[in-house]
C-alpha beads as a LAMMPS data file, in Angstrom:
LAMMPS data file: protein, C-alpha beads

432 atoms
431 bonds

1 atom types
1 bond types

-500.0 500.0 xlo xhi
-500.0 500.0 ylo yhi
-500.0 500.0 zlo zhi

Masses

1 110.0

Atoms # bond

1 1 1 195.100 56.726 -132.751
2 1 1 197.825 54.113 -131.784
3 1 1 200.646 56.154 -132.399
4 1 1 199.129 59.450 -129.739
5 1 1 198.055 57.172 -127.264
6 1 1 201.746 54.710 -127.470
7 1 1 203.389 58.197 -127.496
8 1 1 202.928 57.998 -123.881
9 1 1 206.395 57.920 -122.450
10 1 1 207.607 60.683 -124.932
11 1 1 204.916 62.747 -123.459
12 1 1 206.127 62.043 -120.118
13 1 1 209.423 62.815 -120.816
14 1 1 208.718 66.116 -122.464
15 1 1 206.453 67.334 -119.573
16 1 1 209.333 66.041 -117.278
17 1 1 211.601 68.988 -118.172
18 1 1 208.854 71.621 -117.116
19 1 1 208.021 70.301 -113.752
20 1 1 208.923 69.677 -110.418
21 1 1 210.457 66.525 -108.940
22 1 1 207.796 65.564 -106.823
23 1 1 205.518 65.537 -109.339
24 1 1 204.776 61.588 -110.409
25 1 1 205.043 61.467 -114.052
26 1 1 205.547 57.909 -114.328
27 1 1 201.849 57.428 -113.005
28 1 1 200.345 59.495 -115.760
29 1 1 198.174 57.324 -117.837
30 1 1 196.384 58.007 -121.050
31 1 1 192.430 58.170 -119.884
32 1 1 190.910 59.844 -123.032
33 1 1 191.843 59.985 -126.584
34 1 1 188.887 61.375 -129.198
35 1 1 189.492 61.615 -133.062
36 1 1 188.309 63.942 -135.287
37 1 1 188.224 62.885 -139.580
38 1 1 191.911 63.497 -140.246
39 1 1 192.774 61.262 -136.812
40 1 1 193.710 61.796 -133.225
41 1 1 193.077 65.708 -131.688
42 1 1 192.585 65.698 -128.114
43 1 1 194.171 63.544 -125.370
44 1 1 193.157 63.495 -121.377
45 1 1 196.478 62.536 -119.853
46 1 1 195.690 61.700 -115.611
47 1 1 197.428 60.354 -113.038
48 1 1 198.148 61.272 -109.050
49 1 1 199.732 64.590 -108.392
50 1 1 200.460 66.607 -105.028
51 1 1 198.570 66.115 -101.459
52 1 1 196.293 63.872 -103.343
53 1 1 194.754 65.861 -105.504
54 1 1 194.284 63.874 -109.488
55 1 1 196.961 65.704 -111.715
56 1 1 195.590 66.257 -115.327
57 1 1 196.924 67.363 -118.637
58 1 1 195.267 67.423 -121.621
59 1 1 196.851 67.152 -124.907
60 1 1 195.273 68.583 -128.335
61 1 1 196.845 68.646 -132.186
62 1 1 198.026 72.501 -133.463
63 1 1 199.115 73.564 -136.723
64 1 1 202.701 74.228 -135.670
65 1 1 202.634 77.456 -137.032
66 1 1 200.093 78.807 -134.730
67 1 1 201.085 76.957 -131.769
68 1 1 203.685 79.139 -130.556
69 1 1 201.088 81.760 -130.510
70 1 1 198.694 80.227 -128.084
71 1 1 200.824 78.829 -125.659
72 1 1 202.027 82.503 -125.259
73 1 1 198.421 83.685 -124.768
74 1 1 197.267 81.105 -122.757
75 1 1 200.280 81.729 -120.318
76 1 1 199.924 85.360 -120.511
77 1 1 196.152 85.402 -119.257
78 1 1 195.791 85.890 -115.635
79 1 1 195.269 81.985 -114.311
80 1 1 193.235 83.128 -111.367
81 1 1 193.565 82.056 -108.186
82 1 1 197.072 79.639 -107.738
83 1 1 196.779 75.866 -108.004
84 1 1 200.349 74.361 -107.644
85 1 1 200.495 71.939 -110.207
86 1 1 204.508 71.619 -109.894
87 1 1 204.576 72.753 -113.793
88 1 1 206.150 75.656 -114.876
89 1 1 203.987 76.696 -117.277
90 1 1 200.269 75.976 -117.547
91 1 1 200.863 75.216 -121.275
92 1 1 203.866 73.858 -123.236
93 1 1 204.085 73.318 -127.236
94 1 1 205.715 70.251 -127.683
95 1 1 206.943 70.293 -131.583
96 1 1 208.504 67.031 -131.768
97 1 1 205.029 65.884 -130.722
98 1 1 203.021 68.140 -132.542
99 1 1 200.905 68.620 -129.243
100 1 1 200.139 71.726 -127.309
101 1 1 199.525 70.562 -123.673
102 1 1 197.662 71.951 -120.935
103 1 1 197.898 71.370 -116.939
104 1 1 194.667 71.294 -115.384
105 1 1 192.717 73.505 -114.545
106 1 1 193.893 75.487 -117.401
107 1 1 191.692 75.083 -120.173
108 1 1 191.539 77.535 -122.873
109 1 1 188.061 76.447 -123.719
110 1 1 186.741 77.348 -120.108
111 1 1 188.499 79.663 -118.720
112 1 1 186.477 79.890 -115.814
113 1 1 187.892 76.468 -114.682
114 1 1 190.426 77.925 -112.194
115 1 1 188.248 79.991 -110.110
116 1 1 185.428 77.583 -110.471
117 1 1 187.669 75.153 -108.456
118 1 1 188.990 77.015 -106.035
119 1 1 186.762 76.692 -102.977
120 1 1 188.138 80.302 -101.443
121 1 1 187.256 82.080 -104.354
122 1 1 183.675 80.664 -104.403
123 1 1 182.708 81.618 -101.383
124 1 1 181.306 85.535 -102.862
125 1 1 180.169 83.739 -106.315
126 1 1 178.155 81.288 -104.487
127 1 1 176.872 83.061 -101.460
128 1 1 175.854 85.444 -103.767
129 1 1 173.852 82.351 -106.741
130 1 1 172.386 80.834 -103.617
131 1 1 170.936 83.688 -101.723
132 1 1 167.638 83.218 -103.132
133 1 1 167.695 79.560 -101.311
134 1 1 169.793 80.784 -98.522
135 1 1 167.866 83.947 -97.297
136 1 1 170.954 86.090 -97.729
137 1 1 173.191 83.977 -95.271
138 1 1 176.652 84.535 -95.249
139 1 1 178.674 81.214 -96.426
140 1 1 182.081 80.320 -94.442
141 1 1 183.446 78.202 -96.916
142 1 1 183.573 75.958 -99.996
143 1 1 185.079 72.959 -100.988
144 1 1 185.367 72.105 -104.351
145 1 1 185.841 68.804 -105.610
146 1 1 186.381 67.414 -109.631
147 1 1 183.738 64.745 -110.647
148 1 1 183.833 64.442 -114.240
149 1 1 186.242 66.834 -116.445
150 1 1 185.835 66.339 -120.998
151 1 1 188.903 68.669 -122.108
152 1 1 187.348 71.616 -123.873
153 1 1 183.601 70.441 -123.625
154 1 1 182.656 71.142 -119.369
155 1 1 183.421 70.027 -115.666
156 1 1 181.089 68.632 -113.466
157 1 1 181.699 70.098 -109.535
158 1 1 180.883 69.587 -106.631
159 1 1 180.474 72.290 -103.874
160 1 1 180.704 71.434 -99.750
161 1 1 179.254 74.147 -98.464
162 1 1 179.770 75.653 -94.910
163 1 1 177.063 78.241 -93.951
164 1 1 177.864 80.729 -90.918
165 1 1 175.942 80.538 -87.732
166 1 1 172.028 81.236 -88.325
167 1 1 171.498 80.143 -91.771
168 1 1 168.467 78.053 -92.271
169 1 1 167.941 74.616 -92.199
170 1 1 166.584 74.791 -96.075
171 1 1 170.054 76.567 -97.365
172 1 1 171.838 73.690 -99.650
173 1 1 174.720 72.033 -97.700
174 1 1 175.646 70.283 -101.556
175 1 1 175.848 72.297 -104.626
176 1 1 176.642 70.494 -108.129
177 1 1 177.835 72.849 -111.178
178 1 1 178.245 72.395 -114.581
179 1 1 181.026 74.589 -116.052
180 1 1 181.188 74.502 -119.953
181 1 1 182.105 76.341 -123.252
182 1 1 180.397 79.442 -123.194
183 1 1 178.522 78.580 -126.286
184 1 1 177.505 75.433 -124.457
185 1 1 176.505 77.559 -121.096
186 1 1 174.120 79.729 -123.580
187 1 1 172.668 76.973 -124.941
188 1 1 171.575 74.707 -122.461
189 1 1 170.911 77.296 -118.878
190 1 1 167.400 77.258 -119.343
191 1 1 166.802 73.728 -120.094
192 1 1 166.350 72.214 -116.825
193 1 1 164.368 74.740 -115.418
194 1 1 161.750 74.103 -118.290
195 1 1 161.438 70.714 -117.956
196 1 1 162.171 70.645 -113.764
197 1 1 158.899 71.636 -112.815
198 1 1 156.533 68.671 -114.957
199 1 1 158.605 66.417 -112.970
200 1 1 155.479 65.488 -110.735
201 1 1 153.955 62.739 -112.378
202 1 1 156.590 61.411 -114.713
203 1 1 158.187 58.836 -112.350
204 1 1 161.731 60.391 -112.863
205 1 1 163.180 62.372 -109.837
206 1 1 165.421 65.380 -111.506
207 1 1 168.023 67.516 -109.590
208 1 1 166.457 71.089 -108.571
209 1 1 167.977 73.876 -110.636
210 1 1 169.160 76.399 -108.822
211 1 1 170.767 79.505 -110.748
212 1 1 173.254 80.180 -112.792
213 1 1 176.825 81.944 -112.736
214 1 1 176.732 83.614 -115.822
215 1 1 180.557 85.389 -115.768
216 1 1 181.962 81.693 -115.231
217 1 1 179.217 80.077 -117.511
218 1 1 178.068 77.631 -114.670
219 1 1 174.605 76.280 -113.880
220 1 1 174.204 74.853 -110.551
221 1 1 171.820 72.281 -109.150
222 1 1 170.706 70.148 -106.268
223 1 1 172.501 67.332 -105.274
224 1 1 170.138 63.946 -106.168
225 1 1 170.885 60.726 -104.555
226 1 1 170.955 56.669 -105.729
227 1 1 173.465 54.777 -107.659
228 1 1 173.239 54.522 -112.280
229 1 1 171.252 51.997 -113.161
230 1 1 174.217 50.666 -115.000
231 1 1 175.965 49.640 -111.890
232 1 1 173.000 47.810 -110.866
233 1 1 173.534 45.313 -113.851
234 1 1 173.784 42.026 -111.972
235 1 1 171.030 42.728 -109.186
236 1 1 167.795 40.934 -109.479
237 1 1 165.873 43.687 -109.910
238 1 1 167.826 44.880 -112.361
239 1 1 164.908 43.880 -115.173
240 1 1 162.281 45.011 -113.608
241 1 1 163.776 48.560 -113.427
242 1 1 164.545 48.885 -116.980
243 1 1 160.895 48.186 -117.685
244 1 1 160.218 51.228 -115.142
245 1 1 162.850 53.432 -116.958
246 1 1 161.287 52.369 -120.270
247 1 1 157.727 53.495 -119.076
248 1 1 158.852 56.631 -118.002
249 1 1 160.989 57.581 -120.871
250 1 1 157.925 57.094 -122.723
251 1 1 156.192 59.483 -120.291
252 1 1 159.191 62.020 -120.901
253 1 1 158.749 62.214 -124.516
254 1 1 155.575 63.563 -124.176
255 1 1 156.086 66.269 -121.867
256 1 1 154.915 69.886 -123.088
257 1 1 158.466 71.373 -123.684
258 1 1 159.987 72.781 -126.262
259 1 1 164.165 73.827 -126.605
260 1 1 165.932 75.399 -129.431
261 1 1 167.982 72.553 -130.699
262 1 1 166.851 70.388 -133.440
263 1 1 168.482 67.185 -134.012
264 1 1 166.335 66.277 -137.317
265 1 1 167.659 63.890 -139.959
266 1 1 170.105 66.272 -141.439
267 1 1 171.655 66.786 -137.967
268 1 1 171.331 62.824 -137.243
269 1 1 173.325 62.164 -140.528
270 1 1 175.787 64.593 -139.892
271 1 1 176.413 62.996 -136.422
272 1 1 176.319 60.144 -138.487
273 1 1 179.217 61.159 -140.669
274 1 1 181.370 62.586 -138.258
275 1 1 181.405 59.879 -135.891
276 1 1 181.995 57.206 -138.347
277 1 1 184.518 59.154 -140.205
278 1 1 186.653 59.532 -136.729
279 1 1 185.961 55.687 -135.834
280 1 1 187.628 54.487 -139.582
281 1 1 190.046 56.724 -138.465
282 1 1 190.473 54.705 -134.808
283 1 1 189.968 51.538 -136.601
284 1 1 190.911 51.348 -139.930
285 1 1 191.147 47.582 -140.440
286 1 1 187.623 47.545 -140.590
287 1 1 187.194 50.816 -142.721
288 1 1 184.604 48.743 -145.235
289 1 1 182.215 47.483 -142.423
290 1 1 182.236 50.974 -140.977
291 1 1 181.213 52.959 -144.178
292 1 1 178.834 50.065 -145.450
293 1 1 176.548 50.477 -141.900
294 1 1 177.215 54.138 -142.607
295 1 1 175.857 54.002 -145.949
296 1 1 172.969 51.888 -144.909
297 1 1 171.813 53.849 -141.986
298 1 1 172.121 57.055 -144.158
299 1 1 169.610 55.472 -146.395
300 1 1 167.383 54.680 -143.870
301 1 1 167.387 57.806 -141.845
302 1 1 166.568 59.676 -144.882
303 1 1 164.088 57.439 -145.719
304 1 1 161.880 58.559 -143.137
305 1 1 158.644 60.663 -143.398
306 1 1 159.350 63.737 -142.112
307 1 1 157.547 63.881 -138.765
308 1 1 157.454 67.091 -135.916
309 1 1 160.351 66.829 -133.330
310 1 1 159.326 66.076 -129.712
311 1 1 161.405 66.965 -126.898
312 1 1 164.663 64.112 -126.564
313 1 1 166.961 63.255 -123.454
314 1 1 169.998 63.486 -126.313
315 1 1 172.040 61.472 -124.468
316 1 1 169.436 58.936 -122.158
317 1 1 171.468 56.287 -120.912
318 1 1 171.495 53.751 -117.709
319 1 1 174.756 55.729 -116.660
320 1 1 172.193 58.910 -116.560
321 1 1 169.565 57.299 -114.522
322 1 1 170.012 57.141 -110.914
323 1 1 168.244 54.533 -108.465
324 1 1 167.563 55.102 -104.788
325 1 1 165.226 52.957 -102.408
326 1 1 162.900 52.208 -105.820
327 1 1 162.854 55.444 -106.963
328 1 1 164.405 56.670 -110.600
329 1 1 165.633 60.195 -111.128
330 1 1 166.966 61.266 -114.545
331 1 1 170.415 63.340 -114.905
332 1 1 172.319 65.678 -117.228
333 1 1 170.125 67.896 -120.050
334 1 1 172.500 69.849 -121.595
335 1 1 171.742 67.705 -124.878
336 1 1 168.168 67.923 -124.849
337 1 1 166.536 68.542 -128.011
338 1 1 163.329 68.499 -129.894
339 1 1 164.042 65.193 -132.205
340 1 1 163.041 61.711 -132.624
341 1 1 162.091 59.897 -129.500
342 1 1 163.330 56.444 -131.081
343 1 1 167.000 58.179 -130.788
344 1 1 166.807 57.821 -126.867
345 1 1 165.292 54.668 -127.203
346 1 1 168.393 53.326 -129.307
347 1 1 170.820 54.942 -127.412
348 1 1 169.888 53.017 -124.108
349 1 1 169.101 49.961 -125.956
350 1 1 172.873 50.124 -127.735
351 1 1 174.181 50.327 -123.961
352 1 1 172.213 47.968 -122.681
353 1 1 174.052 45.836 -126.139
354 1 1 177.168 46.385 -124.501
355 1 1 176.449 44.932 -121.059
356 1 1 174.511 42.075 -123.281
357 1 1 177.912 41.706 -124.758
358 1 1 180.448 41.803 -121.409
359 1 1 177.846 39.396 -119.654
360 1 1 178.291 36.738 -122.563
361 1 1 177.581 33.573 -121.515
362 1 1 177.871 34.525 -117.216
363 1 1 174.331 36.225 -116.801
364 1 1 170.955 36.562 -118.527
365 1 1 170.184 39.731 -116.470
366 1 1 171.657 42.638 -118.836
367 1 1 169.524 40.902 -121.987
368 1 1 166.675 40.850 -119.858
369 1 1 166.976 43.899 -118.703
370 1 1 167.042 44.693 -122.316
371 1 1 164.238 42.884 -123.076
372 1 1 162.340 44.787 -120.505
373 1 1 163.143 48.198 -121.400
374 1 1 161.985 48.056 -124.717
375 1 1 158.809 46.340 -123.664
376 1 1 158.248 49.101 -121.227
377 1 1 158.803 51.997 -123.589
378 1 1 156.488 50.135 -126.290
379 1 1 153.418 49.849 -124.738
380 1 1 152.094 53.536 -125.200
381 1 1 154.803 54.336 -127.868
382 1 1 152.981 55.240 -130.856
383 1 1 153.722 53.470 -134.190
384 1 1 156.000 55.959 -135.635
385 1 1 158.878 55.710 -133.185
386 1 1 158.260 51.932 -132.692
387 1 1 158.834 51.596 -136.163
388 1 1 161.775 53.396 -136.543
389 1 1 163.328 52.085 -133.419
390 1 1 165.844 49.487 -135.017
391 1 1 167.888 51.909 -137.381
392 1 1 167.927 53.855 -134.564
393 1 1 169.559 51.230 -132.364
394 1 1 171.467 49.952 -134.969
395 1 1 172.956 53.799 -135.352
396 1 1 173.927 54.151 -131.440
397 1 1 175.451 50.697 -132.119
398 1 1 177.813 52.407 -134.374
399 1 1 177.750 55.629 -132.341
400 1 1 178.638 53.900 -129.088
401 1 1 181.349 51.097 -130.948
402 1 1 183.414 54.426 -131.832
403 1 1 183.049 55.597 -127.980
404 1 1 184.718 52.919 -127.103
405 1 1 187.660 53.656 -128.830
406 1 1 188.309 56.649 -126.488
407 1 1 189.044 55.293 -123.230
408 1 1 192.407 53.016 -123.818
409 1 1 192.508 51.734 -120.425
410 1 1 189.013 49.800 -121.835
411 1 1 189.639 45.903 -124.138
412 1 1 188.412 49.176 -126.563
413 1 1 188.724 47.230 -129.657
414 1 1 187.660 44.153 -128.909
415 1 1 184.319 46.359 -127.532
416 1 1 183.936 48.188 -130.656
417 1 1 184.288 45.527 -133.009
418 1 1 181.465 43.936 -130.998
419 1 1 179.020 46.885 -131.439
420 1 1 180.025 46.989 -135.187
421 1 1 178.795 43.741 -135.238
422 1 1 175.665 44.341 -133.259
423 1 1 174.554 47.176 -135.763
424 1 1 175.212 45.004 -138.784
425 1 1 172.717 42.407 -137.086
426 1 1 170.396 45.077 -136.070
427 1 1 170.548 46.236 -139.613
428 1 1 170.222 42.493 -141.465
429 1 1 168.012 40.821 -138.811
430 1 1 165.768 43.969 -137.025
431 1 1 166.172 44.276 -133.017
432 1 1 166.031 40.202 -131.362

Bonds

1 1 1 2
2 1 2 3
3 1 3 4
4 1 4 5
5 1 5 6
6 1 6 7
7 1 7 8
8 1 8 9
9 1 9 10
10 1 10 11
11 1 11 12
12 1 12 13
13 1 13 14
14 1 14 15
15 1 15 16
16 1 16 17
17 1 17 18
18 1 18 19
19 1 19 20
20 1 20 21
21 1 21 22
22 1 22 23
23 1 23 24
24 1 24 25
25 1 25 26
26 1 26 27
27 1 27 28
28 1 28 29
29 1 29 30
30 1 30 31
31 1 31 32
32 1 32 33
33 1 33 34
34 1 34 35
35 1 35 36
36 1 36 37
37 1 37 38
38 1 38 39
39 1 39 40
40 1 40 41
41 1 41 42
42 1 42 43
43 1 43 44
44 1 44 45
45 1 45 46
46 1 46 47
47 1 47 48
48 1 48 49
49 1 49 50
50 1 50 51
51 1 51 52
52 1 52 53
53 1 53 54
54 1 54 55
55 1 55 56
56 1 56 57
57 1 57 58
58 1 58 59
59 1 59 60
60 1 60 61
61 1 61 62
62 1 62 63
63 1 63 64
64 1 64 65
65 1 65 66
66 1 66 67
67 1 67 68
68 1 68 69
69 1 69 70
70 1 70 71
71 1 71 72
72 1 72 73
73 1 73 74
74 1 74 75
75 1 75 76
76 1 76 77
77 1 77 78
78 1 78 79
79 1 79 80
80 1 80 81
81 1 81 82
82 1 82 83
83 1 83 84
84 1 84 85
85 1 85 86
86 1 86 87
87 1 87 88
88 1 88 89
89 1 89 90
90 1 90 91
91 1 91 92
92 1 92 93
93 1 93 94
94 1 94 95
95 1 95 96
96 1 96 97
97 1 97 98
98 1 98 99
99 1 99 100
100 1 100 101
101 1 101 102
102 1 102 103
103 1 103 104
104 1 104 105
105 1 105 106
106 1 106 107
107 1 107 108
108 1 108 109
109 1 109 110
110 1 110 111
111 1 111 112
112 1 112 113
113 1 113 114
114 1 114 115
115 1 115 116
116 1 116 117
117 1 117 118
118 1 118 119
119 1 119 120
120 1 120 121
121 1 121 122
122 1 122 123
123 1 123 124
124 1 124 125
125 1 125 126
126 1 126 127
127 1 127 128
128 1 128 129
129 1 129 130
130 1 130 131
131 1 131 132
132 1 132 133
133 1 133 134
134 1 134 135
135 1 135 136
136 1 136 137
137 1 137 138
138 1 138 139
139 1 139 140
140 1 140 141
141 1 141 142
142 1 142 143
143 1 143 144
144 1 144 145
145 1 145 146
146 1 146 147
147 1 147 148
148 1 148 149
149 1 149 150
150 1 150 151
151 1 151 152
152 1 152 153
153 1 153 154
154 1 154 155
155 1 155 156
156 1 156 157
157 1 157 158
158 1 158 159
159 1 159 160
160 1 160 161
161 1 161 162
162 1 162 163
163 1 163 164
164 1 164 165
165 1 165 166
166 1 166 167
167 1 167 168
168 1 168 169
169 1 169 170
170 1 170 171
171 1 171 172
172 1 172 173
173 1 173 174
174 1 174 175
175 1 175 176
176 1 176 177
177 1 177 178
178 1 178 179
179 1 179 180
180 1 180 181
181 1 181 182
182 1 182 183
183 1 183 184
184 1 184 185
185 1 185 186
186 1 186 187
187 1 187 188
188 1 188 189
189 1 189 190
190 1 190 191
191 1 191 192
192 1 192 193
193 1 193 194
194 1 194 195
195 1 195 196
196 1 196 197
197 1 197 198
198 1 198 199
199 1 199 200
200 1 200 201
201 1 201 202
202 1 202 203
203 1 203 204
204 1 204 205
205 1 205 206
206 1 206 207
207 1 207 208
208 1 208 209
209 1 209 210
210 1 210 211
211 1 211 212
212 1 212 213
213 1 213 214
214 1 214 215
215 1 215 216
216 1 216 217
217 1 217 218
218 1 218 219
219 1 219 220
220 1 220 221
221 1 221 222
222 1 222 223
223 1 223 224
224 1 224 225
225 1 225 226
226 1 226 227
227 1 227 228
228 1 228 229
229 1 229 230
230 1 230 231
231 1 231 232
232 1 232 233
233 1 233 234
234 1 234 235
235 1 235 236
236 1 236 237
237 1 237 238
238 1 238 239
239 1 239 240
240 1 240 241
241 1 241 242
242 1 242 243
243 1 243 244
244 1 244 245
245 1 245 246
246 1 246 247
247 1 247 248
248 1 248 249
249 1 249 250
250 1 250 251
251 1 251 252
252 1 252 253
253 1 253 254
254 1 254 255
255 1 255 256
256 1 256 257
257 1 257 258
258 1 258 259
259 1 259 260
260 1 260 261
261 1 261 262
262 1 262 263
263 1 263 264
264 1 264 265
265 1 265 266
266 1 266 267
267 1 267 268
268 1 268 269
269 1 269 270
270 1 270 271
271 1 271 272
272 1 272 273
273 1 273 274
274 1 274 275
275 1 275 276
276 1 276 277
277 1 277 278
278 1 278 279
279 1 279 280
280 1 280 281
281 1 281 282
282 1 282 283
283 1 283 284
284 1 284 285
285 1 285 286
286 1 286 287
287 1 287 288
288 1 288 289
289 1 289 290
290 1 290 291
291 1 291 292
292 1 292 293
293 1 293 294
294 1 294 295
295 1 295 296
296 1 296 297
297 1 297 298
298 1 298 299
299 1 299 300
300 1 300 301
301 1 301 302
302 1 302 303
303 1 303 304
304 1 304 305
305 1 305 306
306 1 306 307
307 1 307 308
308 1 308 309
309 1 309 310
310 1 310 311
311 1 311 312
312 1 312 313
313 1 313 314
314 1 314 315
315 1 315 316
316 1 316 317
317 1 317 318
318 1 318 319
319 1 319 320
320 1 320 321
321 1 321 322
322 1 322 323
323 1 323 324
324 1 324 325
325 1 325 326
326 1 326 327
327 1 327 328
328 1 328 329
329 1 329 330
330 1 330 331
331 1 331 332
332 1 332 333
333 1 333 334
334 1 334 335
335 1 335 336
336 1 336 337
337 1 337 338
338 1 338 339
339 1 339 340
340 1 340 341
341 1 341 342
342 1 342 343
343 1 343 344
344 1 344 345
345 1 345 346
346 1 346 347
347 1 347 348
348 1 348 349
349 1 349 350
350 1 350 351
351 1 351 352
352 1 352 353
353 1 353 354
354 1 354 355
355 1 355 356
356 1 356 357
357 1 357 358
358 1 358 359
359 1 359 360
360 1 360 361
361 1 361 362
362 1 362 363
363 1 363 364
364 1 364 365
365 1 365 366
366 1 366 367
367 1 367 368
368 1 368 369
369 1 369 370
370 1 370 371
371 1 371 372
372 1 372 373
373 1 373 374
374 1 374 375
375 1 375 376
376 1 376 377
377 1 377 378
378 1 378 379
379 1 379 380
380 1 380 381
381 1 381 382
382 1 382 383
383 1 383 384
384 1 384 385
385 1 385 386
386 1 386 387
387 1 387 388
388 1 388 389
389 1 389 390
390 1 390 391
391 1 391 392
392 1 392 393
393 1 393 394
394 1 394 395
395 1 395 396
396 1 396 397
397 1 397 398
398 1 398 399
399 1 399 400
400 1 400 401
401 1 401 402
402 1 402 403
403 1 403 404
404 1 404 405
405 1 405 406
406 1 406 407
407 1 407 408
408 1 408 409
409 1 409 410
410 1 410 411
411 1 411 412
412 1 412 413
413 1 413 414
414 1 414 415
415 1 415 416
416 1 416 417
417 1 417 418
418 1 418 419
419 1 419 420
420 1 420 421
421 1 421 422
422 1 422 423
423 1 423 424
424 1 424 425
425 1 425 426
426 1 426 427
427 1 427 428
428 1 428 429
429 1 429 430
430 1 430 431
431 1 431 432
């Protein structure tokens, strides 16, 4: 991984020769790198580009001999409405680097991406998605802004919207849309508005869905307010509200919903394998602690009694968990699955590690915040999940020490090596 993300000023030299001179390539800084087994495929490259706007290029490994081949394609399709990036060419094989590179918002995975943020050409799509909660009003216009972009996975947006004179007070001034691989789009549009209406009740607020734009493979949703619990760390209350979220996530696993996706034991281990094969890959110094946990947590997972999958989170984390005047609301459900509930449990509790871990010796909030969410989800887990619970924290220990290893502006070592070493204590010792 060293060796893509220290390639950095041969990357900005390369792209250099292919854009403009305003354009600050000097800026661009290496925000995302994720490995796959055989090492390093996919770089986020961002930085400040023209009238303000973030400039962003992603990077990916290509066989060389089919490069050629899809940077002609991709710059063949029609891009959709104009973004002026200052590059002459929304993609560029670099074969010295063995990278094919891509200047936002071209993305051959979502193609959608450039109309989807271009405000102009949203006005039809969305007047149209939103007349339902409109009542047929004509919109004026749209501004579209970038709030989260994974290369190839989605891109989370956010629509201003401007309604023409006589539109009613209900019609949604704030839109948010998901825009993802098709296969991702298919997968996951009817998720929310399953589980949106047993809301009532389960102490977690959740954003209103509200359609779907099927020929750009966006779902869009109501805006939902409060900061993540995460950033709440050092607050008082902090403790207190991770019991809440631990009640409630309790409360969630029980709802009456059931989704296509399984994530069972075979799917855990393969997540298992994949991850741990792309953070020896990351880290290879400590390539014998990585496959011994492996090994160990393999053993355990399939150890388990085969029991029938309730509905997961897949991804339930203080970061997804917003907090506004006391209340909780619960975000993003595109990984929701029927599964173990202990693997939500772990996930939050392996987060939680981390803040444990970056507190040291400053602040006994994050451990008892800790503390406190476990004791809230315990008492009306039943003794199934409760008993799994630490290989399943001791697996998002070595799920989430990998993530770290992606963002290299992070100390990402030093924070991975201390999550390896959580899930080896986990592991030995059982959760503390």
């Amino acid at each position: 991984m060293e060796s893509l993300a220290s390639d950095l000023a041969n990357a900005r030299a390369f792209l250099r020769a292919s854009c403009d001179d305003d354009v600050p390539l000097d800026r661009l800084e290496v925000t995302y790198v994720q490995a796959g087994p055989e090492g390093p495929v996919r770089v986020l490259y961002e930085g400040p580009g023209r009238n303000g706007d973030v400039l962003r290029v992603t990077a990916r490994r290509v066989k060389a001999a089919k490069a050629r081949e899809i940077e002609r394609a991709i710059n063949a399709r029609d891009a959709g409405p104009a973004v002026s990036t200052g590059f002459a060419q929304r993609a560029l094989y670099a074969p010295a680097l063995d990278l094919l590179f891509q200047v936002f918002p071209t993305d051959d995975r979502i193609p959608s991406l450039p109309v989807a943020i271009d405000g102009a050409a949203m006005v039809p799509v969305l007047e149209s998605a939103l007349a339902p909660h409109a009542a047929g009003s004509r919109l004026q216009s749209v501004t579209a802004r970038v709030m989260r972009y994974k290369p190839e996975r989605k891109c989370l947006l956010r629509y201003d919207l401007a309604w023409c004179d006589g539109a009613p007070a209900a019609a949604p001034r704030v839109v948010w849309a998901r825009v993802a691989r098709r296969a991702n789009f298919e997968r996951t549009r009817n998720i929310l508005p399953r589980v949106h209406p047993l809301a009532a009740g389960l102490g977690f607020e959740m954003p209103e869905p509200l359609g779907v734009v099927p020929q750009l493979a966006m779902e869009l949703f109501g805006p939902v307010p409060g900061v993540a619990l995460f950033a709440l760390v050092q607050r008082a209350e902090f403790p207190a509200l991770c019991r809440r979220v631990g009640e409630r996530l309790c409360r969630f696993h029980a709802l009456p919903v059931e989704v296509e996706d399984v994530l069972d034991v075979a799917a855990q281990v393969a997540r298992l394998e994949k991850q741990a094969a792309a953070f020896t890959c990351m880290l290879a110094a400590e390539r014998e602690r990585i496959a011994a946990a492996e090994r160990e947590l393999t053993a355990r997972l399939r150890a388990r009694a085969p029991s029938p999958g309730r509905l997961i989170h897949g991804d339930f984390h203080g970061d997804n968990v917003l907090v506004a005047d006391g209340r909780l609301a619960l975000l993003d459900f595109e990984d929701c699955a029927m599964g173990e509930p202990a693997d939500d449990v772990g996930s939050n509790w392996a987060q939680l590690t981390g803040h444990v871990q970056k507190a040291a010796a400053r602040s006994a909030l994050p451990e008892a915040g800790r503390r406190s969410f476990i004791e809230g989800y315990l008492e009306n887990a039943d003794a199934n999940t409760a008993a799994c619970l630490p290989t399943y924290a001791a697996m998002h220990c070595l799920l989430y020490a990998s993530q770290c290893l992606r963002h290299p502006l992070n100390p990402r070592f030093d924070n991975a090596r201390a999550m390896l070493a959580a899930c080896e204590n986990v592991l030995e010792q059982g959760l503390p």
